[in-house]
N, C-alpha and C positions, 0 to 999 in steps of 0.2 A: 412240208413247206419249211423252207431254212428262212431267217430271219438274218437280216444284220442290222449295222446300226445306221444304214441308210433306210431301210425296211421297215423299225421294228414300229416307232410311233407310230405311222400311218395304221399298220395293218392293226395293232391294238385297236386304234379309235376305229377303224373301217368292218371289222368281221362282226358280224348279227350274234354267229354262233356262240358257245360258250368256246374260249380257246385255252390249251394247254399249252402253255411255253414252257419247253424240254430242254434247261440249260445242261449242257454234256460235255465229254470232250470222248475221241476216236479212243485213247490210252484206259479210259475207264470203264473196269469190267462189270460194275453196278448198271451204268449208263447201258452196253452194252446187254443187258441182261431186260430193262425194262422198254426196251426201244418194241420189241412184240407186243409187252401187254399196250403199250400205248396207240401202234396201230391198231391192233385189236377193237383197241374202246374207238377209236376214229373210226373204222371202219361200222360197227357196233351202232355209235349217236349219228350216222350223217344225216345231214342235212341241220343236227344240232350241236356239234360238235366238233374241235377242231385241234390237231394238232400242228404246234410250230416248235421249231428246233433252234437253240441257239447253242453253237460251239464256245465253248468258251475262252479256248485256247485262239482263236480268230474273232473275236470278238470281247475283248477283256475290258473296255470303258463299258458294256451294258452287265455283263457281268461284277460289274464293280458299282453301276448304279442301283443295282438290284439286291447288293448286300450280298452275290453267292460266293458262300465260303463253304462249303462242300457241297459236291454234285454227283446222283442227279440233282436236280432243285425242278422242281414244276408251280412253277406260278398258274393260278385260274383265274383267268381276266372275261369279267364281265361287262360290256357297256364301257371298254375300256379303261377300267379299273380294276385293278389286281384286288381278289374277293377271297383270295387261300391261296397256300403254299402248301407244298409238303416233298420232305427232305427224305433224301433215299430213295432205295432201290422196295419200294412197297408192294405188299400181295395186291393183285388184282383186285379183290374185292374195298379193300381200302380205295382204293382210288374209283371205283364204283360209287361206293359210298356218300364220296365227295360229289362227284358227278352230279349225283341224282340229288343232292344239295340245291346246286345252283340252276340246275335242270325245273325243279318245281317252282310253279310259277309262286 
């Protein structure tokens, strides 16, 4: 799911699941690197779990209200509130880690 900035408030407030927003840009070999593990984990939590994509480079007023200054950047928004971050191109299990954080009730 690609997000913009007609997009992104709604679906924050609107998704059940826990959601990943995937600020990235095409140029970025990091970006480019973690876009698997993150389908991976999407594909992994369905039904609780949710990846969104935000370009940065098309998209630079959310990327700027979000503070990203190096990307990838993954916000984890819960209930509509962003509940963690984590910066870089991280191993798989790090970002499991996190998951299963805001996964447990």
């Amino acid at each position: 799911m690609t997000l913009t900035e007609a997009t992104f408030d709604e679906t924050l407030a609107t998704t059940d699941e826990l959601l990943l927003v995937d600020f990235w840009a095409p140029w970025c070999g990091p970006c480019r690197a973690l876009s698997p593990v993150l389908e991976a984990l999407e594909r992994d939590g369905a039904g609780r779990l949710r990846v969104a994509k935000v370009n940065v480079d098309e998209e630079p007023s959310l990327a700027g209200r979000y503070e990203i200054r190096s990307i990838p950047t993954i916000l984890f928004v819960k209930d509509g509130r962003v509940v963690d971050t984590v910066i870089g191109a991280v191993p798989r299990a790090a970002l499991d880690a996190k998951v299963a954080k805001h996964l447990s009730p």
